[in-house]
N, C-alpha and C positions, 0 to 999 in steps of 0.2 A: 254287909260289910264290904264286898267282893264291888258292888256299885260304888261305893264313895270312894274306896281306894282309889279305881280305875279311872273317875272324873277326876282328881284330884295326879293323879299320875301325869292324864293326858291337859291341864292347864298347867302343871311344871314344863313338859315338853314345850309349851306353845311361848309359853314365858321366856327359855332360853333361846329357842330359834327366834325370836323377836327381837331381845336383848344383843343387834349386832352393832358394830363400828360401819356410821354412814358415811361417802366422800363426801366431802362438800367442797358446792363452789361458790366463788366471791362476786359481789354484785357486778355488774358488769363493768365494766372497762372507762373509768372518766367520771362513775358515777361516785358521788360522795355516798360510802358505807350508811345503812339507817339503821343501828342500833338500840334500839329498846332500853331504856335505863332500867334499872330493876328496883323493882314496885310490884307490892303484891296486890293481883287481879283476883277479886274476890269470886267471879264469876264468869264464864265467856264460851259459849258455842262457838264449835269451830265445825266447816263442812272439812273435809277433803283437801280444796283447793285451797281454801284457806291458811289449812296448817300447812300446806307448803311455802304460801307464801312467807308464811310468819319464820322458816326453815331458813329461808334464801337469802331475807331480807337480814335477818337478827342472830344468824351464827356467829359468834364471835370468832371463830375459828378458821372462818372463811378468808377474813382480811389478806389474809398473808398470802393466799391465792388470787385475790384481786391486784393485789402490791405485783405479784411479777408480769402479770398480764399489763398493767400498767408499764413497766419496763419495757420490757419488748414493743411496747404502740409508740412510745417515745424515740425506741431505738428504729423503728423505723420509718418512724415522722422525721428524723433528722439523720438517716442513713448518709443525706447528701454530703456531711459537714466533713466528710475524708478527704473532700475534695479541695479544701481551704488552706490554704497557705500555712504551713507550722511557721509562728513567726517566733523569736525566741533574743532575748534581749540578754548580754554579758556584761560583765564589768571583773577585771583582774585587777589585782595590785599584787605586785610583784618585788622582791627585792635582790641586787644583784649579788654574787657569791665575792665578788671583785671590785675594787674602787677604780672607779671608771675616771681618766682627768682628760680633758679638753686642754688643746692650747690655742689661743690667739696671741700671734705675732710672738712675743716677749713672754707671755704672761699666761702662764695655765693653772688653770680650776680643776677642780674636785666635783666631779658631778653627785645629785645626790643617790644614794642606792636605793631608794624605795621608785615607785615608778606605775604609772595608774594606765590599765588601758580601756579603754571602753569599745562594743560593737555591737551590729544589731545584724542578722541575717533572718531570711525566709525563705523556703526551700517549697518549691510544689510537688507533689509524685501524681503521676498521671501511670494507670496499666489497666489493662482488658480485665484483670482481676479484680480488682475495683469496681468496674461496673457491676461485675455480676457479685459482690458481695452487697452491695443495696439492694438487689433481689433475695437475695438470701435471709436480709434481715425482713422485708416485708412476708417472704414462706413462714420462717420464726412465726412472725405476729401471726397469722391466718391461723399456723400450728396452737400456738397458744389461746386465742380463739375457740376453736374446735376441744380443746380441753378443759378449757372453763365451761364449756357449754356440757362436753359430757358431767362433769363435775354437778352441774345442776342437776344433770338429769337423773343421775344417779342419787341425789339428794334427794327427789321428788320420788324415785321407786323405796326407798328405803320408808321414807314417811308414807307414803302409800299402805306401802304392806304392813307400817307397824300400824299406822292408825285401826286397817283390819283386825291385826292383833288383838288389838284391843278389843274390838269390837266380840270379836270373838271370846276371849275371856269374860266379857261383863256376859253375854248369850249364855255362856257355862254358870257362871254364876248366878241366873236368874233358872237355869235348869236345877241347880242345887237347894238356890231356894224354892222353887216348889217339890223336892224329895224332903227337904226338911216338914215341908207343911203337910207332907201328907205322909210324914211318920209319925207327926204330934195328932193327926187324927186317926191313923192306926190304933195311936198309944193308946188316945182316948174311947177307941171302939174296944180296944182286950179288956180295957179297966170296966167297961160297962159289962161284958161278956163276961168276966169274971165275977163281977157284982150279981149277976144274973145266972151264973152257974156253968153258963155256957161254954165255959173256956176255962181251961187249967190257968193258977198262978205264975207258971214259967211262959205263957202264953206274953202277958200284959211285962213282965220283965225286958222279955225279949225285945219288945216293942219301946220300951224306955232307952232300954241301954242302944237302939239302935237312934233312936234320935241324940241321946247326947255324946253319941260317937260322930253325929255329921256336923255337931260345932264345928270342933277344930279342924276338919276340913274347909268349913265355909269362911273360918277366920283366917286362914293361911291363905285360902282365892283370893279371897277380899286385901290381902296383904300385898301379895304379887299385884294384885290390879293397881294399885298405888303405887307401886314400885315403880311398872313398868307406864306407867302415866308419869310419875315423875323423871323419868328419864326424858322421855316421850318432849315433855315439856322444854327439860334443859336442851334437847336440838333446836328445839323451837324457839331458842331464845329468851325463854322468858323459865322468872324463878319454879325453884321445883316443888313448891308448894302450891301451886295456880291449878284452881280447880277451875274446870274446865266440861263441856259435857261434849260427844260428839255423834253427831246427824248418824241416823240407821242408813245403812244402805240396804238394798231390797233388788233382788235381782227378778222378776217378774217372770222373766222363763231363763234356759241355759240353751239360747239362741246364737249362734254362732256368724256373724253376720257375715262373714267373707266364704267361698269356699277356697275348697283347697286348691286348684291350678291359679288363683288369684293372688296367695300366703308367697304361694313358690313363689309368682311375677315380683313380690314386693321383694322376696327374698335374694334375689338376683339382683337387685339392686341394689343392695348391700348399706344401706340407709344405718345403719347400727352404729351409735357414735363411737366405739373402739376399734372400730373396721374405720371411719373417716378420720379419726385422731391418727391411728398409724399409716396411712394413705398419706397424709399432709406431711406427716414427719418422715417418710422416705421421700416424697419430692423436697423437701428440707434439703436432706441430707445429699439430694444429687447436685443439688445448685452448690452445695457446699464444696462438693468433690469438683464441680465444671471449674471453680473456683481457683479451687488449690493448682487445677492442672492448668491454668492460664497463666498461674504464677510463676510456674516450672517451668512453662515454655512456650511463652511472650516474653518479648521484651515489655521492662518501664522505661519511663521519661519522666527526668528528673529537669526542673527550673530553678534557679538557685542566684540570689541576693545577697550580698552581704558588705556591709563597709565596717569601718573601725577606725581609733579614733584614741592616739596617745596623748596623753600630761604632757604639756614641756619638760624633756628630760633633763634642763637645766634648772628647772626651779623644784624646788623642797615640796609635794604634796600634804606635810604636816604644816605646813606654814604660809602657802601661797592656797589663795581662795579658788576652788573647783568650776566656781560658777561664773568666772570671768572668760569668756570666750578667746579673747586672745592668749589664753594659758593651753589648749587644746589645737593638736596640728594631728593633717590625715595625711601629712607627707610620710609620719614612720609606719603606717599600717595600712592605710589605704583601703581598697576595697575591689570587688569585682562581679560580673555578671556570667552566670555559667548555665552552661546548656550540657545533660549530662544524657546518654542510653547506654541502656546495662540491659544484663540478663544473667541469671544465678546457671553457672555451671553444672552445680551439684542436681539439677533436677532434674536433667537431661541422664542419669543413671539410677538402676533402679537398688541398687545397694547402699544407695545414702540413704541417709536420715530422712530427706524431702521422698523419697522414690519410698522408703517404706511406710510413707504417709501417705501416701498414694493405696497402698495394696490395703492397708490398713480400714478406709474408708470404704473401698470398692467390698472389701470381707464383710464389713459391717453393714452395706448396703444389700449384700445381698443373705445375711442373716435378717435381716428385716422383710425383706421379701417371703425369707421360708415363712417366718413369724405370721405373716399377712394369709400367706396361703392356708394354714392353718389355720387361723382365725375363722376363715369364711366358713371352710370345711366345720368349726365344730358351731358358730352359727344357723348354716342349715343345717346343722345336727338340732342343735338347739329349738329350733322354730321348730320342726316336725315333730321334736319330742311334746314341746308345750302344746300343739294342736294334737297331740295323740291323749295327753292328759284330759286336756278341753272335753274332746269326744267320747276319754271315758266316764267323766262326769256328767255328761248332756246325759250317757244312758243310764248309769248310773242312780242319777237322782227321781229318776220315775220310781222305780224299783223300791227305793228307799222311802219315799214317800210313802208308798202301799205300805211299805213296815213297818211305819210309824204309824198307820193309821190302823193297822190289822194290833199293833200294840200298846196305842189306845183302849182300844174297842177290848181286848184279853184284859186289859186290867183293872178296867170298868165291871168286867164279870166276875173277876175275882173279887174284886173288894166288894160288891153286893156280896157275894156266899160269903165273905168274909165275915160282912155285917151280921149275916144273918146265920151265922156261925158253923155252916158248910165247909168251910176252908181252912186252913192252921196257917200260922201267922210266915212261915215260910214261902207258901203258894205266895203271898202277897208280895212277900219282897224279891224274892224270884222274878213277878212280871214285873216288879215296879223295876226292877231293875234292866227287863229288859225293853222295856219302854224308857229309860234315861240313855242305854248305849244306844236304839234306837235316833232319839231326838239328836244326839252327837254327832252321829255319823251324818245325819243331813246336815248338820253342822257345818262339819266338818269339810262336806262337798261345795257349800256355797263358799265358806274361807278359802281351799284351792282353788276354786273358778277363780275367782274374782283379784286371787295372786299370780293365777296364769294368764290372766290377759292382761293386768299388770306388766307381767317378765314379757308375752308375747308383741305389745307397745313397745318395749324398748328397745327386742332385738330387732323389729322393724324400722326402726327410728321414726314412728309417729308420734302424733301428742298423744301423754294420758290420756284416757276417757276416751278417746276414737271409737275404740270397739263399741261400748258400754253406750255411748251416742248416737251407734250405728243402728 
């Protein structure tokens, strides 16, 4: 009993650390999203690489992360267009508080009080601010860039490690099925010893009641492997019914390709996409600031157009046609061409509003710095811890091997005396059981390897599979 429980303990475990929330990122930048309709896939082998692809390509959740990265390449494919003339086109109509009357000679009129005006101006603003705000918006896109890209990659460790998951759970499960098979021939050796004298009645009980205690163990694995396969599936885009089978991996030795003063080299240089995401976005954030403080103190230059263009203030707008040219005079509004430099006073002190945006950013820039420093520091923390895990598995798995094979070899002796009615039906499940924690633990050493070069690809910012290639 003590065995079933504990395999069936340790696939819950594996179940929940599996069962996590992956980022995802959206297909690249320009490209039209390729979404998967959904249609049920009666059948489909997936390696590794594969299910990621089918991750990257067919999240549906991704889009919305593609959509801003789109924004930003647009905003600064056309950063230039600040530079364009605001043109801006009016029309008034206005009515006077006052009856206005005109006289000629003898004879004065009533002007009327409604009164139409028309104007068109365009203004340019030219500043040293400006230039560097087109910079600013193409740092944005590269920043955004480097996010969508961690965003994949992160999508790619996440299906990695679950596909392992899995992997591992169906391994446990094929471990459960053979304790079931070889408690039904237990059963069927007490029932024969019992037949034969050789064995007490409580002997062949034992032996039943222990097989059909490891049903519903095996029915609950078998539950979770669907579960955590239909999830599996819905990242992948596709319905969570799609049966699916996937490739063995096989690790051939726990060979470690790099050493270590070579870990450290890659580590120094800081390749880890959440080390290059916040790198991009503190030079963001300076071109931002070089920015602000061009605006506060440089001068702009301003170019500036404008005419305009009244109704005959003697004829009736409700009555006399708009579209007759000689109804329209630039003698009452006129027009003029203006050449303007300024510079905001207020930036020049650091108690205004403009000067506290200033301190504000510079704070912020250099809380991103601390941020940064720290990243790297728990980085190399991180890489030596996974190369420490690595090295205790590489020794590890020898060792464990022999155990499994020294417990083997114990339960192969018991169950002959068992046979041969030498043994009571405890010696047997005793080794059988320590040849199942046995078979787990090596298990269990090949699923950490193979998660820690996993983790150890990403904090180096290599591709998957480098190591495992190597």
């Amino acid at each position: 009993m003590l065995r079933f429980y504990r395999l069936s303990l340790f696939a819950a475990v594996l179940l929940c650390s599996a069962a996590i929330a992956y980022p995802q990122a959206p297909p690249p930048p320009g490209e039209t999203p390729q979404i998967s309709s959904p249609q049920t896939i009666s059948s489909m082998r997936l390696s590794p690489q594969e299910a990621v692809d089918h991750a990257i390509r067919n999240n549906l959740m991704l889009e919305s992360a593609r959509i801003g990265t789109d924004i930003q390449r647009r905003s600064a494919s056309h950063a230039w267009n600040q530079f364009l003339p605001n043109a801006m086109v009016t029309g008034t109509m206005a009515r006077s508080n006052w009856q206005n009357t005109v006289s000629v000679g003898q004879f004065t009129m009533d002007l009327p009080r409604w009164n139409v005006i028309g104007g068109f101006s365009a203004t340019l603003d030219f500043s040293f601010a400006l230039i560097e705000s087109v910079r600013t918006s193409e740092l944005e896109y590269r920043a955004g860039l480097l996010t969508f890209e961690k965003a994949k990659l992160q999508i790619e460790q996440g299906v990695r490690k679950m596909y392992n998951a899995i992997l591992l759970l169906q391994a446990n499960a094929n471990l459960l099925a053979d304790s079931f098979s070889n408690a039904q021939q237990q059963a069927a050796i007490a029932e024969a010893n019992v037949s034969a004298g050789l064995a007490p009645r409580l002997t062949m009980l034992q032996a039943q009641v222990a097989v059909e205690n490891l049903r519903p163990t095996i029915n609950d694995l078998e539950n979770n492997i669907k579960n955590l396969k239909g999830n599996f599936a819905i990242i992948l885009g596709l319905p969570f019914d799609t049966e699916f089978e996937l490739e063995t991996l096989s690790i051939e030795s726990f060979y470690i390709p790099q050493d270590l003063s070579e870990f450290i080299s890659r580590s120094a240089a800081m390749q880890k996409p959440d080390i290059l995401e916040l790198q991009a976005n503190i030079i963001t954030m300076e071109s931002q600031r070089k920015a602000l403080r061009l605006g506060h103190f440089t001068p702009f230059f301003r170019l500036g157009w404008d005419i305009g263009s009244m109704f005959d203030p003697t004829l009736d707008p409700f009555r006399n046609s708009w579209f007759n040219g000689d109804h329209w005079t630039t003698a009452q509004v006129g027009g003029n061409l203006s050449f303007t430099i300024g510079m905001s006073l207020n930036g020049l002190f650091g108690f205004t509003r403009e000067g506290q945006q200033r301190r504000d950013i510079d704070a912020a820039i250099q809380i991103q710095n601390i941020v940064l420093a720290q990243m790297i520091q728990e980085t190399e923390h991180e890489i030596f811890s996974i190369i420490d895990s690595l090295e205790t598995s590489r020794s590890n798995v020898a060792v464990q091997q022999a155990a499994v094979e020294l417990a083997e070899t114990a339960y192969g002796l018991v169950e002959e005396a068992y046979r041969a009615g030498l043994q009571d039906f405890q010696s047997v499940r005793n080794s059988a059981l320590a040849l199942d924690q046995a078979r787990l633990q090596l298990l269990t050493l090949y699923f950490n390897f193979m998660n820690d070069l996993i983790d150890l690809e990403y904090a180096l910012g290599i591709p998957f599979g480098s190591l495992r290639r190597n």
